[in-house]
N, CA, C and O atoms as a MOPAC input file, in Angstrom:
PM7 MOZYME 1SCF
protein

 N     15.75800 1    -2.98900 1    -5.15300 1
 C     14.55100 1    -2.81400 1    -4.38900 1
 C     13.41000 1    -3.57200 1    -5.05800 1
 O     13.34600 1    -3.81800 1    -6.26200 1
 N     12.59300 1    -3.88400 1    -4.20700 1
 C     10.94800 1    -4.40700 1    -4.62300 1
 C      9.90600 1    -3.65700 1    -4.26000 1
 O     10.15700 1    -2.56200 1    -3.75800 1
 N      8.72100 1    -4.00900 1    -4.40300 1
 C      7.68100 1    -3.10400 1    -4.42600 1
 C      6.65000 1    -4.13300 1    -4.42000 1
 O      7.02100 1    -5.16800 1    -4.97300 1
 N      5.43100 1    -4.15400 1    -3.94500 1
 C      4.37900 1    -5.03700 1    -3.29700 1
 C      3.19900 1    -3.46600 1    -4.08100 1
 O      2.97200 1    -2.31000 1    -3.72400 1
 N      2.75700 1    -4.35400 1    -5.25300 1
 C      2.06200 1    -3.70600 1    -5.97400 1
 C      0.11200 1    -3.88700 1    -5.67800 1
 O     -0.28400 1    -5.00800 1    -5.99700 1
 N     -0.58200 1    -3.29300 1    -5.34300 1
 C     -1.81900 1    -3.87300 1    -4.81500 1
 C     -2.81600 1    -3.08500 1    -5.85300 1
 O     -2.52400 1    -2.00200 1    -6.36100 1
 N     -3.99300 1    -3.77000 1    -6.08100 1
 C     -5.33300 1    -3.29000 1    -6.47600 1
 C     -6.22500 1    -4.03400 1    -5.49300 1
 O     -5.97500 1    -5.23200 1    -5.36000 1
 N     -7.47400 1    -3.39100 1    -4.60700 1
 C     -8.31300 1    -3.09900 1    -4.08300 1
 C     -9.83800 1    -2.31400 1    -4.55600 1
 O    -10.05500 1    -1.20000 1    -5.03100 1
 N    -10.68700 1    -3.37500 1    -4.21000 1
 C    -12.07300 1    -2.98800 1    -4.59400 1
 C    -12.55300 1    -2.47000 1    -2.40300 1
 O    -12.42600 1    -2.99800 1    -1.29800 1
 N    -13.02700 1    -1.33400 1    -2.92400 1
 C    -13.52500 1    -0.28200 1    -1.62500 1
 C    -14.98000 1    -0.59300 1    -1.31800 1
 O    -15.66300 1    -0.26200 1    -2.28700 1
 N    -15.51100 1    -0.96500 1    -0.60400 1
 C    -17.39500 1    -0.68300 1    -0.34400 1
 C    -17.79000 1     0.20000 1    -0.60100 1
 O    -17.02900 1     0.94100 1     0.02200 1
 N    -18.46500 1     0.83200 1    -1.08700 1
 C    -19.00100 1     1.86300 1    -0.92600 1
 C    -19.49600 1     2.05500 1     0.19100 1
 O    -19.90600 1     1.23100 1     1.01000 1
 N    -19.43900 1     3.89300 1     0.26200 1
 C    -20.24200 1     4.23200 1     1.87700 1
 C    -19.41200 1     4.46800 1     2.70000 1
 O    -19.65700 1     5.32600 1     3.54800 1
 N    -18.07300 1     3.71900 1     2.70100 1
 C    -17.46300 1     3.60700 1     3.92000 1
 C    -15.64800 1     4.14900 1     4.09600 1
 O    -14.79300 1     3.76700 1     4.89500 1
 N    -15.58200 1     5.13700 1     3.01400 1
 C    -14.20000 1     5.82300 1     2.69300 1
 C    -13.75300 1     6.43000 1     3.87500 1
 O    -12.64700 1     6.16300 1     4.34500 1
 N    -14.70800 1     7.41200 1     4.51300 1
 C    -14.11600 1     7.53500 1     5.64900 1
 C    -13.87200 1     7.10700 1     6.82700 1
 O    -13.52000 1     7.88300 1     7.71500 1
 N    -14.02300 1     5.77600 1     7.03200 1
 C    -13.78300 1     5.05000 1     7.64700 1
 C    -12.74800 1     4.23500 1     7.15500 1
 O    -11.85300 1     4.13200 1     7.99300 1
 N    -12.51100 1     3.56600 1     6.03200 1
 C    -11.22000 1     3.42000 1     5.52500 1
 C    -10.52700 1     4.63400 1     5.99700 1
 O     -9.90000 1     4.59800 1     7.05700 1
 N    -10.58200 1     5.51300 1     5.41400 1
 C     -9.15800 1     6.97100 1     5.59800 1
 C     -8.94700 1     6.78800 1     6.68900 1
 O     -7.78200 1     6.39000 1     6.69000 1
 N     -9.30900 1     6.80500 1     7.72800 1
 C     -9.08200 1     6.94100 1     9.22400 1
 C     -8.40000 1     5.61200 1     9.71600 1
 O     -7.66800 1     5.72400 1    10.69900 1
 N     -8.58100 1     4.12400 1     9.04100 1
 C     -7.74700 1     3.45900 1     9.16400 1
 C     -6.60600 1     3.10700 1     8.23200 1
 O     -5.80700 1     2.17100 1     8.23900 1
 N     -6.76000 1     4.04400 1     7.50800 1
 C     -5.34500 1     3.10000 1     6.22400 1
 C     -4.26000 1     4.73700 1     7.16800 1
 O     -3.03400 1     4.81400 1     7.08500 1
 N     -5.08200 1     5.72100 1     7.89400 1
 C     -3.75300 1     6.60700 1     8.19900 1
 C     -3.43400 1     6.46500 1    10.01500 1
 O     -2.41200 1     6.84700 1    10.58500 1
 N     -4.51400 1     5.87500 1    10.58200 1
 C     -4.22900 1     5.73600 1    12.22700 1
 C     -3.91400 1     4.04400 1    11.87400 1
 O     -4.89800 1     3.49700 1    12.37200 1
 N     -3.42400 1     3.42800 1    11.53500 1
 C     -3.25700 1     1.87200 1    11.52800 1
 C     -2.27700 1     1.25300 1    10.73200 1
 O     -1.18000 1     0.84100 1    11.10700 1
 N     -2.87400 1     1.21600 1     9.34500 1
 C     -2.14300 1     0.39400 1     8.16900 1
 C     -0.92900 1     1.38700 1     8.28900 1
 O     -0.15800 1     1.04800 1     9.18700 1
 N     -0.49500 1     2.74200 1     7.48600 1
 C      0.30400 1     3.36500 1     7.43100 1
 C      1.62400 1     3.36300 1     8.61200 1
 O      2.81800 1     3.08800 1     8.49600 1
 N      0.68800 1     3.85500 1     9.90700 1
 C      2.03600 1     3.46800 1    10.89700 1
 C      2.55000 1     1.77900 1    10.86100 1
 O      3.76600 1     1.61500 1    10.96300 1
 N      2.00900 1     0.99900 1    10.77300 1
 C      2.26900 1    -0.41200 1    11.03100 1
 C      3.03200 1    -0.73600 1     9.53700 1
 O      3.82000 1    -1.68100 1     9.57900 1
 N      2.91000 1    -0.19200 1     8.49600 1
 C      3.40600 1    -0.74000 1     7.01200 1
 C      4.94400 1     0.05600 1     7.38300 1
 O      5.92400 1    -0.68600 1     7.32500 1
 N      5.17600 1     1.40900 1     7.72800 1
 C      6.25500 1     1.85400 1     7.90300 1
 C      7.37600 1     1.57400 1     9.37600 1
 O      8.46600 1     1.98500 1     9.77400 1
 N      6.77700 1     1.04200 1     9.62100 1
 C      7.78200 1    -0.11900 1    11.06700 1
 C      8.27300 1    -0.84700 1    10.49200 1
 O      9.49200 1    -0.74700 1    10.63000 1
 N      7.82400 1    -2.04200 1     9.49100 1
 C      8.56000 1    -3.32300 1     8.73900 1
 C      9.78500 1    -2.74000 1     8.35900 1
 O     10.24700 1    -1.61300 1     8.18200 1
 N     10.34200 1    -4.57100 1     8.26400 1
 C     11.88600 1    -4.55600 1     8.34500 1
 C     11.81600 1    -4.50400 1     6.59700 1
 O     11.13100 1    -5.15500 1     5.80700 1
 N     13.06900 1    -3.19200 1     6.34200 1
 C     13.20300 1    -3.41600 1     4.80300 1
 C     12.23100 1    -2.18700 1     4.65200 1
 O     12.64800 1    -1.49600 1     3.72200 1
 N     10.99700 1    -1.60600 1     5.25900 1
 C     10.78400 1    -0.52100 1     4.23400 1
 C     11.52100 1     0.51000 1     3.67400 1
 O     12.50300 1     0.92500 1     4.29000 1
 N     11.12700 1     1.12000 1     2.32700 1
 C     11.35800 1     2.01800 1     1.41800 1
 C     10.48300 1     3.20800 1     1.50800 1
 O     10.73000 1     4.12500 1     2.29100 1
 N      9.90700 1     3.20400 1     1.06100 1
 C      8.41900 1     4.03600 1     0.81500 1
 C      7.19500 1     3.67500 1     0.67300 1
 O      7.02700 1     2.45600 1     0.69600 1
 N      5.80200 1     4.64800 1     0.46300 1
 C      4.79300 1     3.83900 1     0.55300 1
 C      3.95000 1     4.75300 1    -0.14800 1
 O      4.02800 1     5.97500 1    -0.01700 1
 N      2.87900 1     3.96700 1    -1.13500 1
 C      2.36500 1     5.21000 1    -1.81700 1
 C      0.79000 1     4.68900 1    -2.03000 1
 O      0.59700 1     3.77500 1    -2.83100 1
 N     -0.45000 1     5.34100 1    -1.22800 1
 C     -1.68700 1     4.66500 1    -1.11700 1
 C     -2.46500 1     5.88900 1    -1.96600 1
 O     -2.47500 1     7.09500 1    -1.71900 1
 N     -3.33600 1     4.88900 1    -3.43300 1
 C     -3.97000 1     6.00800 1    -3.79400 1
 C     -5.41000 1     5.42300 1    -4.38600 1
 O     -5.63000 1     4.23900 1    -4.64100 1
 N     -6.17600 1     6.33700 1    -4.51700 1
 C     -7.14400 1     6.13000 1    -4.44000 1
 C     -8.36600 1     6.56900 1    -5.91600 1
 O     -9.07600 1     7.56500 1    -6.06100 1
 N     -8.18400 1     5.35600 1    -6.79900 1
 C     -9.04500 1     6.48900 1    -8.57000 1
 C    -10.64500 1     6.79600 1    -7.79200 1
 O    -11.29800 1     5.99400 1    -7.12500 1
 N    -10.93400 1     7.98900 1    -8.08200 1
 C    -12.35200 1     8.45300 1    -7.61700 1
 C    -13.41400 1     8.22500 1    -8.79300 1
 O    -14.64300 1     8.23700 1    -8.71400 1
 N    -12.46800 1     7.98100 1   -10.07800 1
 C    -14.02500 1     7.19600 1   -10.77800 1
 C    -14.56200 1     5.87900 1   -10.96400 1
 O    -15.61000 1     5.41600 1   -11.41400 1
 N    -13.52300 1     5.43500 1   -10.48000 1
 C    -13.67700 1     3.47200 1   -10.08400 1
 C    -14.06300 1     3.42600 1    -8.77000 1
 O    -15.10000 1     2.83200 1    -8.47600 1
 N    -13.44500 1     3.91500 1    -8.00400 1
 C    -13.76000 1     3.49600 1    -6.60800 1
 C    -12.08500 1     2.83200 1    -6.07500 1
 O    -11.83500 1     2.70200 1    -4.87700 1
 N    -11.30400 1     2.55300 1    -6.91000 1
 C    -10.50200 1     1.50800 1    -6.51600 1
 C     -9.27600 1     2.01000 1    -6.09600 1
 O     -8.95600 1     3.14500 1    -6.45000 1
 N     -8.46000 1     1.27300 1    -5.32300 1
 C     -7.58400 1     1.78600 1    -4.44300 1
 C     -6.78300 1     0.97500 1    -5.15700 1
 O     -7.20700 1    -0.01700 1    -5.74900 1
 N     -5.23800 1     1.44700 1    -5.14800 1
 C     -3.74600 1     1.01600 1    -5.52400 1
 C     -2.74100 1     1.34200 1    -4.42600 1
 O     -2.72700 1     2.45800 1    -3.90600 1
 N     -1.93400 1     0.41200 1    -4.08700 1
 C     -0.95400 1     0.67000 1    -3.69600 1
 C      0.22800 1     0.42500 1    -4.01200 1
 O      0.38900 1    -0.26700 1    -5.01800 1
 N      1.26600 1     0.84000 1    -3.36600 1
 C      2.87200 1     0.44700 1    -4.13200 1
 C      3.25700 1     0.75400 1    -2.93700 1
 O      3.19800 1     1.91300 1    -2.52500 1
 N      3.68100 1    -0.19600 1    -2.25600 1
 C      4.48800 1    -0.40400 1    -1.18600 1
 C      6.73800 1    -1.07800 1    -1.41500 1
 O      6.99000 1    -2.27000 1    -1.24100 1
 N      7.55600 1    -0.36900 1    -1.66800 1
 C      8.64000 1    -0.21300 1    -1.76700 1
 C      9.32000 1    -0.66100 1    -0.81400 1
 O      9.30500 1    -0.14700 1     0.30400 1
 N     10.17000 1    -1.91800 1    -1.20200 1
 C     11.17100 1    -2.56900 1     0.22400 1
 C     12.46400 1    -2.68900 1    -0.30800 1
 O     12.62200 1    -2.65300 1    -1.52800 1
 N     13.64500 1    -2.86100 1     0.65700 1
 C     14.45700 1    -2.74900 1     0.47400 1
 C     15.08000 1    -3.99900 1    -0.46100 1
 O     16.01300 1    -3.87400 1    -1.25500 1
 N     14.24000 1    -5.40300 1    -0.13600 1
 C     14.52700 1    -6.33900 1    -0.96700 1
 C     13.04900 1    -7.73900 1    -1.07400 1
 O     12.09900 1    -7.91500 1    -0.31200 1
 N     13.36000 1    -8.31400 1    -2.04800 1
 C     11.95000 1    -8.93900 1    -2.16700 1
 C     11.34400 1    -9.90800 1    -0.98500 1
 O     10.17100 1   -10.23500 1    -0.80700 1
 N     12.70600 1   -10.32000 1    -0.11100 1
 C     11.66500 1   -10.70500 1     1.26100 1
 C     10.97300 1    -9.97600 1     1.63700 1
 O      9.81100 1   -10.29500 1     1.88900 1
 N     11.39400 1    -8.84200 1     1.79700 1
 C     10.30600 1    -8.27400 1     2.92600 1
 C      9.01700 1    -8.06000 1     2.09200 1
 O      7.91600 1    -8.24700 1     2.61200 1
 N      9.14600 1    -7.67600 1     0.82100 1
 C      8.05900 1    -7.61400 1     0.11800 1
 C      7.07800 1    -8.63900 1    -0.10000 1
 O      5.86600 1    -8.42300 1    -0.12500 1
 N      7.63400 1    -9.78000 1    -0.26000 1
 C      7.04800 1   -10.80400 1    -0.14200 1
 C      6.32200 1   -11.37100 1     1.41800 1
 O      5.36000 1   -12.13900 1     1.38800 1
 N      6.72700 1   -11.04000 1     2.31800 1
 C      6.04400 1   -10.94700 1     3.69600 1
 C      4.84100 1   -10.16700 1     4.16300 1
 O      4.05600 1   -10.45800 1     5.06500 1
 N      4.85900 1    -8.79600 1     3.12400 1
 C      4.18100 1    -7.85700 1     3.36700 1
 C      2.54600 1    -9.03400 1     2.53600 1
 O      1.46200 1    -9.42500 1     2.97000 1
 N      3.26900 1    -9.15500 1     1.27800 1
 C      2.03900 1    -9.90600 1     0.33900 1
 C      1.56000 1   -11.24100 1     0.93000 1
 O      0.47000 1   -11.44800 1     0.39800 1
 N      1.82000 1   -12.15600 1     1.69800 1
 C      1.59400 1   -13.23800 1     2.26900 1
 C      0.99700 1   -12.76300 1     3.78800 1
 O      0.68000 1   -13.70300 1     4.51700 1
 N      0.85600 1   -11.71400 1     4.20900 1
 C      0.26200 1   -11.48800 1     5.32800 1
 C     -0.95400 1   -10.73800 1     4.90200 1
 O     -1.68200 1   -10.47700 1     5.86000 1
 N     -1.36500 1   -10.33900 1     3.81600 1
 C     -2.34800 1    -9.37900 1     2.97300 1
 C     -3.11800 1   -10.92200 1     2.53300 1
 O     -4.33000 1   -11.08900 1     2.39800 1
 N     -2.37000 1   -11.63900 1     2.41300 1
 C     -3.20500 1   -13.10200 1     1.53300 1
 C     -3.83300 1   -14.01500 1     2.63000 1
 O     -4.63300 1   -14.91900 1     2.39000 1
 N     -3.38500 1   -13.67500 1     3.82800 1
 C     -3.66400 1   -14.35400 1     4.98600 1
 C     -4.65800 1   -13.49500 1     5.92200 1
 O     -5.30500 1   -14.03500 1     6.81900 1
 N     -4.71600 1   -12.36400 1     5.69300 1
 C     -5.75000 1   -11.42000 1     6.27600 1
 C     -7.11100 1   -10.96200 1     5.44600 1
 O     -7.54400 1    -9.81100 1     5.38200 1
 N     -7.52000 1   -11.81100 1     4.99900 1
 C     -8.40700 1   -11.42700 1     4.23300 1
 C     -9.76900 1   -11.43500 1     4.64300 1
 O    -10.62900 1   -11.14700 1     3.81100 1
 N    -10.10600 1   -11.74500 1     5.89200 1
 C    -11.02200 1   -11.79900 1     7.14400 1
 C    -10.97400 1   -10.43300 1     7.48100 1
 O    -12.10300 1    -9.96600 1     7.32400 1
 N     -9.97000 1    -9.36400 1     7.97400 1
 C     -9.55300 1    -8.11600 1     8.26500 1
 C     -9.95200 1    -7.42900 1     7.30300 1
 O    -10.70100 1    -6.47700 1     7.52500 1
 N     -9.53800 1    -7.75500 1     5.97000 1
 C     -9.78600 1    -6.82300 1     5.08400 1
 C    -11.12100 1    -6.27800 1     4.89600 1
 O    -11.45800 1    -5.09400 1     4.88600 1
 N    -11.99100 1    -7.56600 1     4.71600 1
 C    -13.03200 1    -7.77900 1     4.79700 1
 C    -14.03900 1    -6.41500 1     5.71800 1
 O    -14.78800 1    -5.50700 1     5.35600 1
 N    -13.59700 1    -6.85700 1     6.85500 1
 C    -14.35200 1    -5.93900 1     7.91300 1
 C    -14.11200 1    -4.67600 1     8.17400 1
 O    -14.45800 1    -3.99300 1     9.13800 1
 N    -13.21600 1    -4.30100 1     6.82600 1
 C    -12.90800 1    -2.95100 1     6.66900 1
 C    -13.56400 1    -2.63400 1     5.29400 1
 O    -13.33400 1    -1.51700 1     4.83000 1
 N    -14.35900 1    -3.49200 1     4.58300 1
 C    -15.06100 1    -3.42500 1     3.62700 1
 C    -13.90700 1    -2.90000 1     2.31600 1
 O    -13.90300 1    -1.93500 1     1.55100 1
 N    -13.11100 1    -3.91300 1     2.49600 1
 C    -11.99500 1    -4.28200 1     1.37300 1
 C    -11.66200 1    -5.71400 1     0.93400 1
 O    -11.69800 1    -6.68600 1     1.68700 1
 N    -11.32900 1    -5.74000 1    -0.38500 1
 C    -10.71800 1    -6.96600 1    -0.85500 1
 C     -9.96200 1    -6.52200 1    -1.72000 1
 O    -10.14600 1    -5.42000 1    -2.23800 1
 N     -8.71800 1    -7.51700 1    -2.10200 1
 C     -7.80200 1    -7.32400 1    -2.88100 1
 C     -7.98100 1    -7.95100 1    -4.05800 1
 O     -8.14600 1    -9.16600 1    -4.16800 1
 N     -7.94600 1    -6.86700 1    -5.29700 1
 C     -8.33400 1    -7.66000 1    -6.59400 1
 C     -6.41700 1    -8.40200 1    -7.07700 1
 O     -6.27800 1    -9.51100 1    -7.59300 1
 N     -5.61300 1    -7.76800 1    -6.85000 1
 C     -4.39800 1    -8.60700 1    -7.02800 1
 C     -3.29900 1    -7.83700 1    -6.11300 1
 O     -3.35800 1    -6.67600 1    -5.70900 1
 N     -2.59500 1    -8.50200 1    -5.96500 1
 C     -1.18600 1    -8.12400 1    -5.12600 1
 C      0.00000 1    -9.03800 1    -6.17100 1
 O     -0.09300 1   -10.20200 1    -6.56100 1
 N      1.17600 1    -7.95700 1    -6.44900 1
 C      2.33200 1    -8.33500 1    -7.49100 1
 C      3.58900 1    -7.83200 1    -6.74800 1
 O      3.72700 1    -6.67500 1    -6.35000 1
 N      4.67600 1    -9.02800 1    -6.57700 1
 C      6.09300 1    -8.17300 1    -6.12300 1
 C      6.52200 1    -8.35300 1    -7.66200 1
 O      6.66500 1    -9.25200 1    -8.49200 1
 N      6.68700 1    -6.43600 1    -7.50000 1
 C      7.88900 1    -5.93100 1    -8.86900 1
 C      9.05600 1    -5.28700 1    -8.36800 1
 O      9.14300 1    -4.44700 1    -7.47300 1
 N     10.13800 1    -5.91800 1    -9.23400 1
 C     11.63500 1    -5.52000 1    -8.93500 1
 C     11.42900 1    -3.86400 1    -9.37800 1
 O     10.68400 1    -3.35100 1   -10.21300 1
 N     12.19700 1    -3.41100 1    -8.65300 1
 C     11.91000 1    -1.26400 1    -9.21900 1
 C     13.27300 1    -1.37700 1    -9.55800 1
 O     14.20900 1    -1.91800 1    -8.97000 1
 N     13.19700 1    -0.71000 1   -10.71100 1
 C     14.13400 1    -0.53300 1   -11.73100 1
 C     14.32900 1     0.81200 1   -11.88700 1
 O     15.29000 1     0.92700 1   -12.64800 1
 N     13.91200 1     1.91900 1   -11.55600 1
 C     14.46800 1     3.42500 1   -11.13800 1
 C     13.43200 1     3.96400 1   -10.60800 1
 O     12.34800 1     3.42500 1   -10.83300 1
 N     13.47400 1     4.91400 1    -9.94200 1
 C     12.91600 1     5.82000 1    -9.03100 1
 C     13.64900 1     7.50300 1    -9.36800 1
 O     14.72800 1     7.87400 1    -9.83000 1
 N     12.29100 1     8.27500 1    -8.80500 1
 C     12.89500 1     9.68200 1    -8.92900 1
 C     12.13400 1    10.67600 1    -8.40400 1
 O     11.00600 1    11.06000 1    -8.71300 1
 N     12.61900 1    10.91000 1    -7.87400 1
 C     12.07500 1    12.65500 1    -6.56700 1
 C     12.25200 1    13.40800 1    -7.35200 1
 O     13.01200 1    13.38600 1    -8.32000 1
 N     11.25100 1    14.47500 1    -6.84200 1
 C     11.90200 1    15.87200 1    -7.60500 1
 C     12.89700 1    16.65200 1    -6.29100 1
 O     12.80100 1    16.55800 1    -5.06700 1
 N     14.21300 1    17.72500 1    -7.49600 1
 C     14.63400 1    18.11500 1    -6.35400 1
 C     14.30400 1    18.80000 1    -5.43600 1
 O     13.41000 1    19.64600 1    -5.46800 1
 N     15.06100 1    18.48600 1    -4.40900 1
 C     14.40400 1    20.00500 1    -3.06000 1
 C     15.09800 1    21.56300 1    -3.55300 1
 O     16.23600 1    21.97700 1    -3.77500 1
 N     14.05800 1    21.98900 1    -3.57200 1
 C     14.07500 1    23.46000 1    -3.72100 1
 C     15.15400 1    23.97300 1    -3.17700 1
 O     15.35900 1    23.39700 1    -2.10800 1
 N     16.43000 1    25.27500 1    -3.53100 1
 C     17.14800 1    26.07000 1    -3.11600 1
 C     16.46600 1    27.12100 1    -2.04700 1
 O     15.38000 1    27.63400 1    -2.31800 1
 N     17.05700 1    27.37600 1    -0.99400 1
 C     16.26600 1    28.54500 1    -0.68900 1
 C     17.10600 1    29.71300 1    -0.30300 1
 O     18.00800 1    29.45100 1     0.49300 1
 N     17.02400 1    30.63100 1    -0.59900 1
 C     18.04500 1    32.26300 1    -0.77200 1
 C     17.97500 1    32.80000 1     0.24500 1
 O     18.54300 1    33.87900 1     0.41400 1

């Protein structure tokens, strides 16, 4: 698997308006692509700055995801975002916790 690693600088002012599109927009549209894995959008509240780790089944698709992020940067923009870097990393283990027994 790969992973499409992101850092993002946020506007200020305008989080909830991000939230409302990274969960009515980006989210459904990132989990349609061919090859997703998982997806994990987070947000440090003493920087301001947003991370993501987007998980594919192999580094094309990951690499598609990052070349359409490098090409939208007009969009980003008008969502009062820019990307401070985007990295495809090979994932080398993963781990859930288990699901609970239930009696």
């Amino acid at each position: 698997m790969y992973a499409l690693v992101s850092v993002w600088t946020m506007a200020e002012g305008r989080l909830d308006e991000q939230l409302t599109g990274l969960h009515n927009q980006e989210v459904p549209k990132v989990t349609k692509l061919p090859g997703f894995v998982a997806g994990y959008w987070n947000r440090d509240p003493v920087t301001g700055k947003a991370h993501g780790l987007t998980v594919f089944e192999n580094e094309t698709e990951a690499r598609r995801l990052k070349e359409f992020i490098q090409g939208d940067t007009k969009g980003a923009a008008e969502a009062g975002m820019t990307y401070d870097s985007l990295a495809i990393v090979e994932v080398l283990a993963s781990a859930t916790a288990p699901v609970a027994a239930h009696n």
